[in-house]
C-alpha positions as CSV (number, residue, x, y, z in Angstrom):
1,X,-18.7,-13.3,-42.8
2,X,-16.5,-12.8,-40.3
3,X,-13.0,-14.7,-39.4
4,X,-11.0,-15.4,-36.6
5,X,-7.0,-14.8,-36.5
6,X,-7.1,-18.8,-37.6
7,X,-9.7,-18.2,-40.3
8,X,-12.6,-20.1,-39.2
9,X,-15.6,-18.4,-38.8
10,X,-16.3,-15.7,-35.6
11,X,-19.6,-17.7,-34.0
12,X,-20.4,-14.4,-32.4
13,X,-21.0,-12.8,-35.2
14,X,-24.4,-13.0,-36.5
15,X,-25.5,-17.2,-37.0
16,X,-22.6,-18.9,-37.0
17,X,-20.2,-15.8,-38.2
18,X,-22.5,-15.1,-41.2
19,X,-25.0,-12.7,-41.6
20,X,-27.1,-12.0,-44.6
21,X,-28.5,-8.7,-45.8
22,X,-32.4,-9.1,-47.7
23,X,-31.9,-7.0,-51.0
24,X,-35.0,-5.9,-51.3
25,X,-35.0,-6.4,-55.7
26,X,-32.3,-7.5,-56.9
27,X,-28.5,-9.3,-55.3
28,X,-26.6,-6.5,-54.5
29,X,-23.1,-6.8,-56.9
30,X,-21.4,-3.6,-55.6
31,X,-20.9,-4.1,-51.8
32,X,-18.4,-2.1,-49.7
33,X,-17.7,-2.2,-46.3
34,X,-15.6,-0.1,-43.4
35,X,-14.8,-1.2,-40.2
36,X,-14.9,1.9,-37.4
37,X,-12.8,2.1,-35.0
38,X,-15.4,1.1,-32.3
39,X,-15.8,-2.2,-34.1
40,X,-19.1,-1.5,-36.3
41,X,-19.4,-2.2,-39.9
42,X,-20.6,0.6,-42.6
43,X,-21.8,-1.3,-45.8
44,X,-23.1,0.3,-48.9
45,X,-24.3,-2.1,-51.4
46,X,-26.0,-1.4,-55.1
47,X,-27.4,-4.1,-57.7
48,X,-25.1,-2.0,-60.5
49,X,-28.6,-1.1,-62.1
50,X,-30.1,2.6,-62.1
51,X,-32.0,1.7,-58.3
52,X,-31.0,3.2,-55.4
53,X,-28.4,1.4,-52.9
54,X,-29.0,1.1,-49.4
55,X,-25.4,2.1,-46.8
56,X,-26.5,0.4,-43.6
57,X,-24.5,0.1,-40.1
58,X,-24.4,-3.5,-38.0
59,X,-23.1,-3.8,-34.6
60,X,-19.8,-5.9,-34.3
61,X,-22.4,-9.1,-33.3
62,X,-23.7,-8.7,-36.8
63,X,-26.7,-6.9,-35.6
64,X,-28.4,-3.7,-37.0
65,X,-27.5,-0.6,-35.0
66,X,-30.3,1.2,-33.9
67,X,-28.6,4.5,-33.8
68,X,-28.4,4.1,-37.5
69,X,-31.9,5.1,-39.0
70,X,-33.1,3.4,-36.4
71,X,-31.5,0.5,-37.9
72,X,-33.0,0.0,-40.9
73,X,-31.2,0.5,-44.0
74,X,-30.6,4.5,-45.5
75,X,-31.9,4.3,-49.0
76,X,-29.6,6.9,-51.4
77,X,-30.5,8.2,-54.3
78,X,-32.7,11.2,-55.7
79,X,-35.1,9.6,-58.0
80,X,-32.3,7.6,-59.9
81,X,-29.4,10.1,-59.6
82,X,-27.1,8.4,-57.4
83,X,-26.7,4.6,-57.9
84,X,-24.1,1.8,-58.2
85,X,-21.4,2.5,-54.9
86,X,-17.9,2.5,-55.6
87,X,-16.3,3.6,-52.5
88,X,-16.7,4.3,-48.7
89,X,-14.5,6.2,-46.7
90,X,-14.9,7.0,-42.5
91,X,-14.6,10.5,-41.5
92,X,-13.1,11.3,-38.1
93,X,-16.2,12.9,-36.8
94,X,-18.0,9.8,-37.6
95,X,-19.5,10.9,-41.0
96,X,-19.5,8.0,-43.5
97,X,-19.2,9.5,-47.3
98,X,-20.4,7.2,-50.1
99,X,-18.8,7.7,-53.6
100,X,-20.7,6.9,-56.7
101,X,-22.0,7.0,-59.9
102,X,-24.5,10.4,-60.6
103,X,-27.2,12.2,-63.0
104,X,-27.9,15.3,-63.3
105,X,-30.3,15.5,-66.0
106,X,-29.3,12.9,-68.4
107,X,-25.5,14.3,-67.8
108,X,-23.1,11.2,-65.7
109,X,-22.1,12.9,-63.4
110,X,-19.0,12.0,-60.5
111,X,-20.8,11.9,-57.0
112,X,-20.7,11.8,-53.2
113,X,-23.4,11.3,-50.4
114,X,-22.0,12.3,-46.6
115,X,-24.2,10.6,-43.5
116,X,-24.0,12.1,-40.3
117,X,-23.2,9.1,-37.7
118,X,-27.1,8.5,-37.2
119,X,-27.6,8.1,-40.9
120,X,-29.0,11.0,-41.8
121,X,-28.0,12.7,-45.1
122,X,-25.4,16.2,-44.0
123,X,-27.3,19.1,-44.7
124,X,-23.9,20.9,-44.8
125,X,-22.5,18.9,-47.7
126,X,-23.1,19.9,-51.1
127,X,-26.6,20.1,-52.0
128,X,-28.8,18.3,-49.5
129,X,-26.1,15.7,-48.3
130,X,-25.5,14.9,-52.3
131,X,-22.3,17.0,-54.3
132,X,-22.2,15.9,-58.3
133,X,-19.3,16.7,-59.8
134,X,-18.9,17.4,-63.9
135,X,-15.4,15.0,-63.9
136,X,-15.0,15.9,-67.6
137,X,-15.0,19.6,-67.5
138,X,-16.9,20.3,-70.6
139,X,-20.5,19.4,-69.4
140,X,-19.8,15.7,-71.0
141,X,-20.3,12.5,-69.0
142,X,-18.0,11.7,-65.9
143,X,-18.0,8.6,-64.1
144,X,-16.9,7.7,-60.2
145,X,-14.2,5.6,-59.7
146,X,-12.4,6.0,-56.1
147,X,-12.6,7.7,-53.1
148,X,-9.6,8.9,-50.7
149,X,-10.2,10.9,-47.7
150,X,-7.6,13.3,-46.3
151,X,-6.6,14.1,-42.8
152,X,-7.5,17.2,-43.2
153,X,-11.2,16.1,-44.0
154,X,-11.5,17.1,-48.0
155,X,-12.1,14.1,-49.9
156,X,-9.9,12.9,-53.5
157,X,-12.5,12.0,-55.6
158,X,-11.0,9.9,-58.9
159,X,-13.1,9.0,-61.6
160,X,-12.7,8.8,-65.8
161,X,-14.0,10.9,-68.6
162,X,-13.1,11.2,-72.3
163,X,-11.2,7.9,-71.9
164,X,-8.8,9.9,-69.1
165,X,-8.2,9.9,-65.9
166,X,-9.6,12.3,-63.4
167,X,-9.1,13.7,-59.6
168,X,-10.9,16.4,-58.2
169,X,-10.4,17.4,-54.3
170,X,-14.0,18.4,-52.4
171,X,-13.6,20.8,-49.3
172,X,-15.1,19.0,-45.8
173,X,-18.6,21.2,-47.0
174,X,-19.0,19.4,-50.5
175,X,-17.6,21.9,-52.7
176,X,-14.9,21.8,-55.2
177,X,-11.4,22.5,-54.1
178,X,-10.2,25.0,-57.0
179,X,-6.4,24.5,-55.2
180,X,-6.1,21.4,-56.7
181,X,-5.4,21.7,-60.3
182,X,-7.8,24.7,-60.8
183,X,-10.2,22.5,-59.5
184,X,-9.5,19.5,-61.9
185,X,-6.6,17.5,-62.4
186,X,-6.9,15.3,-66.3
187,X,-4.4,12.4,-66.3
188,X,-3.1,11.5,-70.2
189,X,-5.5,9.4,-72.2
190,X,-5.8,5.9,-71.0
191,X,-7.0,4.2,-74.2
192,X,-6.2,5.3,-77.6
């Protein structure tokens, strides 16, 4: 939906300021979205199950760009090793990075996903577009909580493991920033 300054809905945008996205299994329960400066909306949205999630781009009448994967939606995920979205953030080059839950193996795993502005995965981030991060830093599961990009163009990535806190930095090309906290920072236990 989109609003007015009075709070009624926009009738320009999409049918009668609505528009609604076809999941093509199940409702999508994770759903983020960005607003770029140009007016068009980034959303990435995931059912919170092991499936893929789809991160789509829609003109600001609601409409699918076509510059974006030809304006059909960019399914992420390896197999099953990135699901359930939990942050977007908008680079200033136009890349769109996607934080969220990771496998490797059978291993949780913090994780990010960097499009270049026509959707297409960055070959030049982390492995094929994809960096997994070990949050707990003893092999042990990590999960993906936040996502803060910096001026600069690293990215904050928070997350939890072992019931604490986490925060690792990512340079622009995916990998870990080791001048951060020797390349993790651990917050004091949250529960217990």
């Amino acid at each position: 939906a989109k609003f007015r300054a009075d709070l009624s809905l926009d009738p320009a945008f999409g049918s009668g300021g609505l528009v609604v996205i076809p999941e093509p299994v199940n409702p999508a329960y994770y759903v983020f979205i960005k607003c770029q400066a140009d007016g068009r909306l980034v959303v990435a949205d995931g059912d919170g199950t092991m499936s893929p999630m789809d991160v789509r781009r829609l003109m600001p009448s609601g409409n699918a760009d076509p510059s974006f994967n030809g304006g059909a939606p960019v399914v992420l995920g390896p197999g099953n090793a990135f699901y359930i979205p939990k942050r977007l953030a908008l680079g200033c080059d136009g890349r769109v990075f996607v934080a969220a839950q990771g496998l490797q193996g059978a291993t949780s795993r913090m994780a990010v996903a960097a499009l270049r502005y026509d959707g297409s995965l960055d070959p030049a981030f982390g492995s094929g577009g994809y960096a997994f991060v070990d949050g707990s830093g003893s092999g042990t599961d990590s999960y993906t909580d936040d996502l803060a990009l910096q001026a600069d163009g690293k990215l904050i990535l928070g997350g939890n493991a072992n019931y604490s806190g986490r925060l690792v930095r990512l340079n622009a090309d995916g990998s870990v920033d080791a001048s951060l906290g020797g390349g993790l920072v651990v917050m004091p236990t949250i529960w217990g």
